[in-house]
C-alpha positions in Angstrom: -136.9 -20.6 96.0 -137.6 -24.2 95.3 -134.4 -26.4 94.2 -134.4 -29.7 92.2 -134.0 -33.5 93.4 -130.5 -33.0 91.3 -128.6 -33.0 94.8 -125.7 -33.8 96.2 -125.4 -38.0 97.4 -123.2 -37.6 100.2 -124.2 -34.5 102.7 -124.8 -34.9 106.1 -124.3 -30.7 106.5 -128.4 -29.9 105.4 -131.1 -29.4 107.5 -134.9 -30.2 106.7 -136.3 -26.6 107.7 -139.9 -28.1 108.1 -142.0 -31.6 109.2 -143.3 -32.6 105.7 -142.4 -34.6 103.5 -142.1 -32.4 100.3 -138.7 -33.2 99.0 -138.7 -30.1 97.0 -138.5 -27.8 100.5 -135.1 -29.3 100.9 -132.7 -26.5 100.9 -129.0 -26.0 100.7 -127.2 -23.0 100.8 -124.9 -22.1 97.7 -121.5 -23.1 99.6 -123.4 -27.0 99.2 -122.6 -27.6 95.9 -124.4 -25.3 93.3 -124.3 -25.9 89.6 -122.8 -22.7 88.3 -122.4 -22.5 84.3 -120.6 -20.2 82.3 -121.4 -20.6 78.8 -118.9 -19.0 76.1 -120.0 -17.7 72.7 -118.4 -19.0 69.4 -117.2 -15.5 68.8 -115.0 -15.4 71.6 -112.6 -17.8 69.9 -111.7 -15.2 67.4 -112.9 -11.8 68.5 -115.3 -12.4 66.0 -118.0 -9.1 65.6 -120.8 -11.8 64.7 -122.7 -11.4 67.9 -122.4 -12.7 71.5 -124.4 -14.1 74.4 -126.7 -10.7 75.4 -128.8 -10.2 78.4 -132.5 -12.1 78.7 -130.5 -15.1 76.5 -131.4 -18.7 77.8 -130.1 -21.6 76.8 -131.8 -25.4 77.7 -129.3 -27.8 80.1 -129.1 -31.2 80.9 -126.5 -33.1 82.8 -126.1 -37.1 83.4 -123.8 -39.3 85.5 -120.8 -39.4 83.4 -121.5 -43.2 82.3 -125.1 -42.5 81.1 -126.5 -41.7 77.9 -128.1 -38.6 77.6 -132.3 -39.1 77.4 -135.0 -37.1 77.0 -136.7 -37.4 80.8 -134.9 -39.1 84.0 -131.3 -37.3 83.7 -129.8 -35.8 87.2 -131.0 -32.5 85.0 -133.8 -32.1 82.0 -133.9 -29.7 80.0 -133.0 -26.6 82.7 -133.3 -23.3 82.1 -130.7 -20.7 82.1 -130.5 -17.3 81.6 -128.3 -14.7 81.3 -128.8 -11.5 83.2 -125.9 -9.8 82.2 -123.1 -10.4 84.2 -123.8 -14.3 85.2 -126.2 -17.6 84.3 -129.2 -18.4 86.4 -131.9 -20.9 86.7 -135.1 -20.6 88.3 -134.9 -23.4 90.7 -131.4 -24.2 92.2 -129.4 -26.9 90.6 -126.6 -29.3 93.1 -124.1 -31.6 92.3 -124.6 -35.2 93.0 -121.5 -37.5 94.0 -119.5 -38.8 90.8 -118.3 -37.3 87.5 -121.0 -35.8 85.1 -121.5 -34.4 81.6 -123.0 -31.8 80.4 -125.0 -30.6 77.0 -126.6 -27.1 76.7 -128.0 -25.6 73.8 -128.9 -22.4 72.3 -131.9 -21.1 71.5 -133.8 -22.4 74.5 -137.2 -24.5 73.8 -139.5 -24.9 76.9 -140.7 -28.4 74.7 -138.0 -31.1 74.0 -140.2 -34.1 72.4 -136.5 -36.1 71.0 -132.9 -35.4 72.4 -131.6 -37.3 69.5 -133.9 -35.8 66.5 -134.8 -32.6 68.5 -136.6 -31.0 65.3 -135.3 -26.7 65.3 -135.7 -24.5 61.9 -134.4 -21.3 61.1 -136.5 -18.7 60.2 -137.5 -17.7 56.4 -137.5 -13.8 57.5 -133.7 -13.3 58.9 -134.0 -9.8 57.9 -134.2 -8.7 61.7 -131.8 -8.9 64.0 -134.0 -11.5 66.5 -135.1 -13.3 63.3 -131.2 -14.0 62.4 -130.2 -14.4 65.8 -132.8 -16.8 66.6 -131.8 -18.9 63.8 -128.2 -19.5 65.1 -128.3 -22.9 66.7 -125.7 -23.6 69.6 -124.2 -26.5 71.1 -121.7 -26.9 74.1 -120.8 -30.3 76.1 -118.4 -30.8 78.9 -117.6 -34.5 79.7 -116.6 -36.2 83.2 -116.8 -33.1 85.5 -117.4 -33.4 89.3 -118.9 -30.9 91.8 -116.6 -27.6 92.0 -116.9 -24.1 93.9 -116.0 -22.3 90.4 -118.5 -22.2 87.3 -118.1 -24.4 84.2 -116.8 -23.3 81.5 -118.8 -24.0 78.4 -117.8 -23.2 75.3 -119.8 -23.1 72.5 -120.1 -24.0 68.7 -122.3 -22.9 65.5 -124.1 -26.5 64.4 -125.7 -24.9 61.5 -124.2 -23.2 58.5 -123.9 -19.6 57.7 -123.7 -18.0 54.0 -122.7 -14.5 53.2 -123.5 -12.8 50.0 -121.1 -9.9 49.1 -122.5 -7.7 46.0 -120.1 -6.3 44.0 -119.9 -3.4 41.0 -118.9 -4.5 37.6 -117.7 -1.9 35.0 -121.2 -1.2 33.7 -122.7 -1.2 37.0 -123.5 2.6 37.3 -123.9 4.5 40.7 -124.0 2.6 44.1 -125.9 -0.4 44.8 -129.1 0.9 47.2 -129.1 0.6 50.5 -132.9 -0.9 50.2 -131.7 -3.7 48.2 -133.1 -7.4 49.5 -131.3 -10.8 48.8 -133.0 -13.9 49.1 -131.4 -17.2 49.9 -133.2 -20.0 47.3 -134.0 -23.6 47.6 -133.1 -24.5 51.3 -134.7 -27.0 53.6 -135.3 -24.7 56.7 -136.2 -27.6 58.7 -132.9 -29.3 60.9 -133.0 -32.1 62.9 -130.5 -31.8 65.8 -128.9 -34.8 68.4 -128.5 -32.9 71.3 -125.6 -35.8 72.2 -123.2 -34.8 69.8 -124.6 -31.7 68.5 -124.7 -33.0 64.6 -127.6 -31.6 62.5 -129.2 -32.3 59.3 -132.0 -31.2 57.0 -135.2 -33.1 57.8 -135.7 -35.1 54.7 -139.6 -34.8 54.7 -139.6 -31.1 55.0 -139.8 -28.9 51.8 -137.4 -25.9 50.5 -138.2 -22.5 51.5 -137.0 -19.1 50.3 -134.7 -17.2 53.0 -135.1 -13.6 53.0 -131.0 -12.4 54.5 -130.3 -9.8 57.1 -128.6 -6.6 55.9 -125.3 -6.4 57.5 -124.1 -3.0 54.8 -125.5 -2.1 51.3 -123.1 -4.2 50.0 -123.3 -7.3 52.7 -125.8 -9.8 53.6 -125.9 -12.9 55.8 -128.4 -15.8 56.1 -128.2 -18.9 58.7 -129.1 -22.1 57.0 -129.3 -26.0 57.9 -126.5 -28.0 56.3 -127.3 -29.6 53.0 -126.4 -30.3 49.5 -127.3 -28.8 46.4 -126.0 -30.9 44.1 -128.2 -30.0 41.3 -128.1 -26.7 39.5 -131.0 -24.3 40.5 -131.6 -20.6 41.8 -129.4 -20.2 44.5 -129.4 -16.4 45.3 -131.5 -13.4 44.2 -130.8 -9.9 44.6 -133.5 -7.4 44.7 -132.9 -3.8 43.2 -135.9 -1.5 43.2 -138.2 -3.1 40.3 -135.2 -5.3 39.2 -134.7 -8.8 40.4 -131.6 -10.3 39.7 -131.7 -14.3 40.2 -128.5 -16.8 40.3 -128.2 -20.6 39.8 -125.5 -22.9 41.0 -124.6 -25.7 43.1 -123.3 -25.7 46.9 -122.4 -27.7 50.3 -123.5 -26.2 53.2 -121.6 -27.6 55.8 -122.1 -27.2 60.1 -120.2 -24.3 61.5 -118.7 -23.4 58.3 -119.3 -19.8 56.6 -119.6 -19.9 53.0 -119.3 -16.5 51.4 -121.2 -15.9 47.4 -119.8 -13.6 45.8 -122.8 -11.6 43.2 -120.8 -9.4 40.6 -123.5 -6.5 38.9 -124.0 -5.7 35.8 -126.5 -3.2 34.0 -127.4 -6.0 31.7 -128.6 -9.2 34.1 -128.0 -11.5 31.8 -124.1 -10.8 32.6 -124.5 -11.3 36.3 -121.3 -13.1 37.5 -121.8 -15.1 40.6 -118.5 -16.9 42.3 -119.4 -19.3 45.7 -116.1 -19.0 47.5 -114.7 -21.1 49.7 -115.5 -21.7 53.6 -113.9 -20.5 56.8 -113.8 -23.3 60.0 -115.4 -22.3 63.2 -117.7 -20.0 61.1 -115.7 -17.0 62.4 
């Protein structure tokens, strides 16, 4: 296993197991100083039933002498990959300490190409109707500032930078029977397209991208969820529209998406569509 130049400055305890001068075949043993993460899923904060880390989930880290700015090439680490096979994090190639203090930024989901640490360019995905389409739309963020080299794993814990709307559908009095479980609701007039400092972990809609339609993921017959990048509307237009059998039942209204909040709509139905009731409630910190 090869391990990267991110090693520690002051060991005189390794031992160059061959004549060459490949850095790469130097080789420590864990006891030496391994990087060892462990990243922490938003949901843990609350015992939240969103979702949590899963096996085969990788997440992209970078770590810098505690005085530098992050950048996108020549940190200690660029862009690593980790993954999680169940029980712990692992990288391909063997990460070390240097000497100093450090910080680190890690990211979720993992993207083999970086082109801009501070406008890294992520969307969510139109089709959030599976659960890999939703999931893969969730964009984490976790930093750890001024840590040095230690025997135990980091502790990372990690936030939602992107916002997250549930629409509830509700029965009025001449709604008759139940609402179908084969009913679709579509989130309207959303730039898909975030740009992401992966710094500080603030996102925003990329102003030269174009809205898309957001189809949600089905969480009950009555309960629907869609990730989205924070934005305003601050102009009436459709904002939600429920799909029942060969009815379509479209909503207008204005809204603030804002990072890691949820923001729940509330769609009251009615036999008649033209008295559809929709109510945009208010918004719970730390998403959960």
């Amino acid at each position: 296993m090869k391990a990267t130049r991110f090693l520690l400055a002051v060991m005189s305890v390794f031992a160059i197991t061959a004549c060459n001068n490949d850095e790469d075949e130097l080789m420590f043993t864990p006891a030496d100083g391994e990087i060892q993460l462990q990243p922490v899923h938003p949901a843990a904060r609350t015992r939240a039933t969103d979702t949590a880390f899963e096996k085969s989930d990788s997440i992209g880290v970078y770590v810098t002498a505690a005085d530098n700015v992050l950048q996108l090439g020549g940190n200690a680490v660029n862009n690593e990959l980790f993954t999680f096979n169940g029980t712990s994090w692992t990288s391909p190639r063997k990460v070390y300490w240097n000497a100093g203090q450090h910080n680190i930024y890690a990211y979720y989901p993992y993207s083999k190409k970086i082109n801009d640490v501070e406008d890294y360019q992520f969307s969510v995905n139109t089709d959030q109707s599976t659960a890999k389409g939703y999931t893969m739309s969730d964009f984490l963020w976790a930093t750890v500032k001024d840590v040095a080299a230690s025997g135990d794993a980091v502790k990372m814990q990690f936030a939602h930078k992107l916002s997250c709307v549930n629409v509830e559908l509700l029965k009025g009095e001449s709604y008759n029977g139940d609402i179908p479980d084969n009913t679709e609701v579509y989130i309207y007039n959303t730039v898909t397209d975030a740009l992401i400092s992966l710094s500080t972990g603030d996102a925003c809609k990329n102003s030269y991208s174009s809205a898309s339609t957001i189809r949600c993921f089905q969480e009950s017959a009555t309960r629907y969820k869609a990730i989205v990048v924070p934005q305003n509307i601050t102009s009436r237009r459709p904002l939600v529209e429920v799909v029942i059998g060969n009815v379509s039942y479209l909503m207008e209204g204005t809204i603030s998406y804002k990072p890691g909040m949820r923001h729940t709509i509330s769609v009251t139905l009615e036999q008649d569509p033209e008295q559809i009731k929709i109510n945009i409630g208010g918004e719970i910190g730390d998403w959960n």
